[in-house]
Structure formats: C-alpha cells, structure tokens
N, C-alpha and C positions, 0 to 999 in steps of 0.2 A: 694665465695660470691654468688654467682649466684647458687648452688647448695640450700646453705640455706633460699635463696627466695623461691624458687622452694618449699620447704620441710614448709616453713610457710604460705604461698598459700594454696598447700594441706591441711593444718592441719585447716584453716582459714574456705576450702572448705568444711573438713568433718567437723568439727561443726555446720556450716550453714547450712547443711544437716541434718545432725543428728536433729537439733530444730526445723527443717521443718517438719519433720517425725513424730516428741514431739507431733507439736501443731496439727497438721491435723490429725492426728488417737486420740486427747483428743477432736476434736470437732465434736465429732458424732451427729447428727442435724438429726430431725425427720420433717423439712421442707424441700416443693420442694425446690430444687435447680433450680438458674436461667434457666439451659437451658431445663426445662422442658416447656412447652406450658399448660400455666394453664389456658388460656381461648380456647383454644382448648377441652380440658377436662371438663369445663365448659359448655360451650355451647355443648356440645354432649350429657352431661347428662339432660339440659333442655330440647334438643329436644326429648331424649330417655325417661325420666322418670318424665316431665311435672313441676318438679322442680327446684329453685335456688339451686346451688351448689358453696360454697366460700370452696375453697382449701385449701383457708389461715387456716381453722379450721380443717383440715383434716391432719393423721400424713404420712408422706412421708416413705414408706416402700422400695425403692428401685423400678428400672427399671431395666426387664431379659429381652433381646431378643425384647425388644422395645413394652412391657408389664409393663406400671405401674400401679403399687399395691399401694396402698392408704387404711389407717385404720379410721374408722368413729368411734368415742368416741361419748357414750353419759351420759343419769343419771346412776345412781349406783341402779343396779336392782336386778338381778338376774345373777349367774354364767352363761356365754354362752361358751359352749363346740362343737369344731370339728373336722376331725379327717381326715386330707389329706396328703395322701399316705402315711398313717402309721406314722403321724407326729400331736399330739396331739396340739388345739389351743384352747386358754378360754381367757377370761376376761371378768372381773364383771360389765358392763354394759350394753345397747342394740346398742351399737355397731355393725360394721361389717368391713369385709375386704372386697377391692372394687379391682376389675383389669380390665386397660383398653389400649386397645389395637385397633388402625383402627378403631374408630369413636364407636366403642362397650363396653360393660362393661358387665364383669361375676365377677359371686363369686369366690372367691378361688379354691371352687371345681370344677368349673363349668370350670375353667383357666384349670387347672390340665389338670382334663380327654378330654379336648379339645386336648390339645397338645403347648399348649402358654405356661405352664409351667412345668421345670422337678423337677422330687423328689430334685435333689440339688439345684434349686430354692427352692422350698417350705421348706425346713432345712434354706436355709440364711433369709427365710423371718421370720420363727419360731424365730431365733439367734434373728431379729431384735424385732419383737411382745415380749418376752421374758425381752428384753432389756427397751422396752416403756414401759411395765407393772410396772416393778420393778419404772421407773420414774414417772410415773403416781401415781402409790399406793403410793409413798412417799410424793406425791404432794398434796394428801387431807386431810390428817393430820390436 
C-alpha cells in the first residue's frame, strides 16, 4: 500500500511539473518583469537624454550580466539594418535597441564593443528581436 502511494505521489508530481514547464516556456512575454526597476531605468534616461521614458511601451529583451536591453518600436518607415558581431538586426520601423546598464544607456553596439555584452548575449537577444518581429508584423494586419 504504501509503496503505491509513493508511485502516485510521483506520477501526481511529474505531471504538475511537466504543466509547469507547458505553461512557462508558452508565456514568452516581451514585458519587464516585476523585478526589474523600471523607475530606475526611467528616471536615468530623463536625466541622461532630457526625456520621458514609459517602459510600459518598450519591448523587454532580456537582462545579461545586469545589462538590460530594451527594444523601442515605432511608425512603419523604412527597413533599419545592423550588424553586431556578426549577428544581422532589422526591423521596419524607427525604432531601436536600448541597453542599460549602472545608471548608463548604449546601443547594441556601443554594449558589445564595450564588453557589457558577449556574442552569446547578442545571438539570444537576436533569437528574441527575431521572435518580436514575427509578433509584431502579424499584429498590423
């Protein structure tokens, strides 16, 4: 008796697991997440760059290294093309990629060649840029 407890426990365990797995890699989410400091990030770029900045409208690319990267969508213009470390970036409107890092903010490139970010950062951020595009271009329809 007590062994087949044991044995439905388990089995109880790994499906609860298993649909844990399901739902959290199907809700891939292009918002900060809570334990980011978005009035931090706020307030550094009104002081740095004389503007308001709402996060809320900005797409969440991931934190490397305590480096976040933030993508700025705007109107539908003209293809914008870039090219870091050998790692192809576009999308079609005047957007841009924002990385910030210790009260500062660089471009992608500008992260790179600094040393804030590595080539295998800059591939997972492409995977994500790659992933928002496809969700975005379907969204203007």
């Amino acid at each position: 008796m007590m062994k087949s407890s044991k044995r439905v426990l388990s089995l109880i365990f790994v499906v609860v697991l298993i649909c844990f797995v399901l739902i959290v890699c199907g809700m891939r989410t292009t918002k900060f997440p809570f334990w980011i400091n978005k009035t931090e990030i706020e307030s550094a770029w009104l002081k740095e760059k004389g503007t308001k900045l709402n996060l809320d409208e900005y797409e969440y690319y991931g934190t490397y290294d305590d480096a976040v990267v933030f993508f700025s969508y705007g109107m539908l213009t003209v293809m914008w093309q870039i090219n870091v470390a050998g790692v192809e970036f576009e999308w079609p409107t005047n957007g841009n990629l924002h990385v910030y890092k210790d009260g500062k903010f660089y471009s992608l490139e500008e992260a790179y060649e600094s040393g804030l970010l590595t080539k295998g950062n800059i591939k997972s951020i492409s995977m994500h840029h790659k992933w928002y595009k496809v969700k975005y271009m379907t969204s203007i329809k």
